[in-house]
C-alpha positions as CSV (number, residue, x, y, z in Angstrom):
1,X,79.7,29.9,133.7
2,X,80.5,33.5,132.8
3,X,79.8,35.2,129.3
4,X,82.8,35.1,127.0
5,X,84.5,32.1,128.5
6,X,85.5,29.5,126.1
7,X,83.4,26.8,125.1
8,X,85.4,23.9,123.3
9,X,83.0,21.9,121.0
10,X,84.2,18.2,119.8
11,X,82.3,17.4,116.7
12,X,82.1,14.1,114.8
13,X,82.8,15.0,111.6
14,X,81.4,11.7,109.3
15,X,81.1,11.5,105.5
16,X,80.7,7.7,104.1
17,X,83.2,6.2,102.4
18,X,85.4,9.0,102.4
19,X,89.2,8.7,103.2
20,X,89.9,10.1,106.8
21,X,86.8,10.0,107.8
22,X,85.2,9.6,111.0
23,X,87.1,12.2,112.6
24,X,86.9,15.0,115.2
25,X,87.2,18.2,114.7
26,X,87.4,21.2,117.3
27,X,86.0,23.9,117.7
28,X,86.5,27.0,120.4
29,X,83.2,29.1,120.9
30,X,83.2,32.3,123.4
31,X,79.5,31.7,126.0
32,X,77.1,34.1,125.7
33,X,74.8,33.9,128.4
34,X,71.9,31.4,127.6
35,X,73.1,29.8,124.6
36,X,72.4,26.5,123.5
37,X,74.0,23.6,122.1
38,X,72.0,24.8,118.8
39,X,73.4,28.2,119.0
40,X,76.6,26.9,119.6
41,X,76.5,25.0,115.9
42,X,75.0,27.9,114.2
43,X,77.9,29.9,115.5
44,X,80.5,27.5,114.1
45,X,78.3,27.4,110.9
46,X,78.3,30.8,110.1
47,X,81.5,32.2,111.4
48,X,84.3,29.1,111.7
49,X,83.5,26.7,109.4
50,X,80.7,26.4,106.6
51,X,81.3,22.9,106.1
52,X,79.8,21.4,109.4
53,X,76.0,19.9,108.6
54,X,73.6,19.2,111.3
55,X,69.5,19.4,111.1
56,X,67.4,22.2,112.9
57,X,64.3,23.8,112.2
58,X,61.8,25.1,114.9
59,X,64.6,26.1,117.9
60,X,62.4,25.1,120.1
61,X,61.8,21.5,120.9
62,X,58.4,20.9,118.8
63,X,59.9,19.6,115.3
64,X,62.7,17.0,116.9
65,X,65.0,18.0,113.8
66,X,68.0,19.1,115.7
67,X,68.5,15.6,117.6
68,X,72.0,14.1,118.8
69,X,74.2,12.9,121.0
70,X,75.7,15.2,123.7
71,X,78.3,13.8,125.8
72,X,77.2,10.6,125.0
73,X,73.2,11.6,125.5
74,X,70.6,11.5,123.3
75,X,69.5,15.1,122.9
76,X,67.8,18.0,121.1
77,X,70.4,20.4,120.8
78,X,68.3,23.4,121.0
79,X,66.9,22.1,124.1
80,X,70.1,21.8,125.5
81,X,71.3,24.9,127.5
82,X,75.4,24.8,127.6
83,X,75.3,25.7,131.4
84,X,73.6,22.6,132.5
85,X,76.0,20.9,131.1
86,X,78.5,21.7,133.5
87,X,81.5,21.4,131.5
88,X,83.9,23.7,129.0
89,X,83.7,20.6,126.4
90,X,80.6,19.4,124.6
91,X,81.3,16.4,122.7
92,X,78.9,16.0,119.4
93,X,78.0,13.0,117.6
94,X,75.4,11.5,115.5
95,X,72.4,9.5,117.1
96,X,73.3,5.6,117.0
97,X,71.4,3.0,114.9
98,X,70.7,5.2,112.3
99,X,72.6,5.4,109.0
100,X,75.1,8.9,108.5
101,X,74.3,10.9,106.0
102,X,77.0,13.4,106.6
103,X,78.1,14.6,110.2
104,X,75.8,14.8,112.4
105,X,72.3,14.3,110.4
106,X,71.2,10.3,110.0
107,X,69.1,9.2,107.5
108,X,65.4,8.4,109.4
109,X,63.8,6.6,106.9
110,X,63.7,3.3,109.1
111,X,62.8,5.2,111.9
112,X,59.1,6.3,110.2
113,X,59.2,2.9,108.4
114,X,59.0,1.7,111.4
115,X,56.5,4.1,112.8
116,X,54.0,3.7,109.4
117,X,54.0,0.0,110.3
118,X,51.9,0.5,113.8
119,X,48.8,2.2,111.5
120,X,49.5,5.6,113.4
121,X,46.1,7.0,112.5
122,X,42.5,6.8,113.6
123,X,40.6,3.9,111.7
124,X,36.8,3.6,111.6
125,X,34.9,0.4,110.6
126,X,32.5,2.4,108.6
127,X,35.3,3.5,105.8
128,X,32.5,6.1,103.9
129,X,32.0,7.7,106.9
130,X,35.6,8.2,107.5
131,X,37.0,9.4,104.7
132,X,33.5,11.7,104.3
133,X,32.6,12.7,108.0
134,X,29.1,13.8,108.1
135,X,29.7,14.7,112.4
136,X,32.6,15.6,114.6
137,X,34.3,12.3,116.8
138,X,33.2,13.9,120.1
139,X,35.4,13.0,123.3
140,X,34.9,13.4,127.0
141,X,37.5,15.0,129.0
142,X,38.3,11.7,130.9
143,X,38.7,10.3,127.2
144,X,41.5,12.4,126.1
145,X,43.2,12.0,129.2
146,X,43.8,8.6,128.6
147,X,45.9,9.5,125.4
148,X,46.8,13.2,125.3
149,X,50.6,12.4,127.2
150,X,51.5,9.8,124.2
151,X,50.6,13.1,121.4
152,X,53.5,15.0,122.8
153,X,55.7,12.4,121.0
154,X,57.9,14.9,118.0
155,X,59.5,11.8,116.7
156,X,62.9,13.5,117.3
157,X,64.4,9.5,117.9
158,X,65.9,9.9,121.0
159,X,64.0,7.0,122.0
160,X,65.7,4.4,119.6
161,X,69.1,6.1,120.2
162,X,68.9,5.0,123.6
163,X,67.5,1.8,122.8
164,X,69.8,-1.0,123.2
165,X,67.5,-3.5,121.7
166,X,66.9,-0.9,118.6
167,X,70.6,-1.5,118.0
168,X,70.8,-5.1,118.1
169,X,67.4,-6.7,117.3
170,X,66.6,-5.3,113.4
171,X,63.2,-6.5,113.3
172,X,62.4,-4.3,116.9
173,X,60.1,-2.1,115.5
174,X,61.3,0.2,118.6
175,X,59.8,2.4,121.6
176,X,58.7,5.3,118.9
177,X,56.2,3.3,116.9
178,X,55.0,1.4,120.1
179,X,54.5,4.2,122.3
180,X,52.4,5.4,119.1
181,X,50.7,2.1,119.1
182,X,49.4,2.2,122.8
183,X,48.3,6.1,122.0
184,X,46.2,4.9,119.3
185,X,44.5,2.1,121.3
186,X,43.5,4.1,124.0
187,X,41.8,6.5,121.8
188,X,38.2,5.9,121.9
189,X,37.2,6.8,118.4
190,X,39.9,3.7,117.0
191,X,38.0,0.9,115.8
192,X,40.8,-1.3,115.8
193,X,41.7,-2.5,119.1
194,X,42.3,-6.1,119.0
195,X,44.4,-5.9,115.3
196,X,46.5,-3.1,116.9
197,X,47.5,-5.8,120.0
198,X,48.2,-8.3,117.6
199,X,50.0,-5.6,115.4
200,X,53.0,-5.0,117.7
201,X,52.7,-8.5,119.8
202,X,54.0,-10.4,116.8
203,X,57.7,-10.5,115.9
204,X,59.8,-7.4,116.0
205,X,57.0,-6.1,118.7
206,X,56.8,-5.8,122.5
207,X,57.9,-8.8,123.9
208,X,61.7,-7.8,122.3
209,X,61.8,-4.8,125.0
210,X,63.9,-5.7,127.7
211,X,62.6,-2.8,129.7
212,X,65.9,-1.6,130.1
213,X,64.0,2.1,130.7
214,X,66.5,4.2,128.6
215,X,63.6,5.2,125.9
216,X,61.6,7.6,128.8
217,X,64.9,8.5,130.2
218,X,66.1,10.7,127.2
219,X,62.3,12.1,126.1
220,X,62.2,15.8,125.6
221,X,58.5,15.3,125.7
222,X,58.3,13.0,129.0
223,X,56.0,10.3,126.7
224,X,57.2,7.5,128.9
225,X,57.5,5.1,125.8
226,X,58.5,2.6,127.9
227,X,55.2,2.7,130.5
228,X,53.5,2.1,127.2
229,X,55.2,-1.0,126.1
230,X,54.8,-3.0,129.3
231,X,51.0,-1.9,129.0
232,X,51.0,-3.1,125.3
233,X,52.5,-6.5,126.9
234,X,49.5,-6.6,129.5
235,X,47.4,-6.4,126.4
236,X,49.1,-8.6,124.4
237,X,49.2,-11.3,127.3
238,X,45.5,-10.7,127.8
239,X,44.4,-11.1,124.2
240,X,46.4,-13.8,123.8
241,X,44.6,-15.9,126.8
242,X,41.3,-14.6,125.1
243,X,42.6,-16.3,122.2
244,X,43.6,-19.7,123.7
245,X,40.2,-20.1,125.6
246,X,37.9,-19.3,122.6
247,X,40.2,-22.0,121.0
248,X,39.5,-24.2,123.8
249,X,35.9,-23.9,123.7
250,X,35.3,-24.5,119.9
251,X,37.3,-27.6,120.4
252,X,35.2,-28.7,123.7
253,X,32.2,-28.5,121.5
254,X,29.8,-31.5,120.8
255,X,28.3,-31.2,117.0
């Protein structure tokens, strides 16, 4: 792709319960070597038309603001360099299962709902020494390992967007918050193994995934939400056979 060739962008244009709208609006953008999908918006923004609302903040893939759909992707659009897209029209469009705000920017509050409901956070059994730490939570190097590729997670919601069970199943607490789940129960200063399994293999949990693989597809980050779902189901299964013989052994018990 050469500079100053003509980029045609297709944007969704939503805003609820307005007459006319959805539509799709047009937009003709000259290449500039190395632009973005981002840099394409803030272009339109800026010079064709003030109207257009989308979310961005860091420009560089750490915040997760600027996610969408590109040609029917899930995408960060300042991740998204125009000439790897391999095409002179970029189709725009909000992410799926989300409600529209306006445009292209959905309204996330299920999304970290969602997330909250998992227990994202370290939790001790000795509370007072939690919330007042008298000592750093020391970690081998093998001990981090275990974890550190599930932190790189930005929340952006890619994941969900390509989530056909997020879409369908309500309750599906959805590949974000488990992939969340299974960072936190690898981490070896949680003290809250077995109530984290029984957390996400409940209703709405893992055994909803249909491991249709979409999730790690579409991760800017390369989490692999879905690797850590079918390991949340191996420890699901598991605690739920350590359940059922414990069972069986109180009631095999002679008083």
């Amino acid at each position: 792709m050469e500079e100053s060739e003509k980029i045609t962008f297709k944007v969704s244009r939503h805003i609820p319960d307005k007459e006319g709208y959805p539509k799709t609006k047009s937009y003709d953008v000259k290449y500039i070597l190395g632009m973005t999908v981002l840099d394409g918006l803030i272009y339109i923004k800026e010079n064709l038309d003030p109207s257009l609302t989308f979310r961005y903040s860091c420009r560089m893939a750490s915040c997760g603001s600027c996610g969408m759909l590109i040609n029917g992707v899930p995408s960060l659009a300042c991740y998204t360099p125009i000439v790897e897209l391999k095409t002179h029209e970029i189709l725009l469009e909000p992410l799926p299962h989300l409600p529209i705000i306006k445009d292209l920017v959905v309204d996330e509050e299920e999304l970290h709902r969602k997330y909250r409901a998992v227990k994202p956070y370290l939790v001790r059994q000795d509370v007072d020494e939690q919330n007042s730490p008298s000592t750093q939570y020391l970690q081998s190097e093998d001990e981090v390992e275990k974890y550190i590729q599930f932190t790189y997670c930005i929340k952006c919601g890619l994941c969900i967007a390509a989530c056909p069970v997020f879409g369908r199943a309500e309750d599906f607490i959805g590949p974000l918050a488990l992939g969340q789940a299974y960072r936190y129960l690898l981490d070896s200063r949680d003290n809250m193994r077995e109530k984290r399994v029984e957390l996400v293999s409940g209703e709405g949990g893992v055994w909803e995934c249909t491991y249709v693989g979409e999730c790690s597809s579409v991760c800017p980050k390369k989490v692999d939400p879905s690797f850590a779902i079918q390991k949340l189901k191996i420890e699901g299964g598991l605690h739920a056979l350590k359940t059922l013989f414990s069972r069986g052994k109180r009631g095999n018990k002679v008083d």
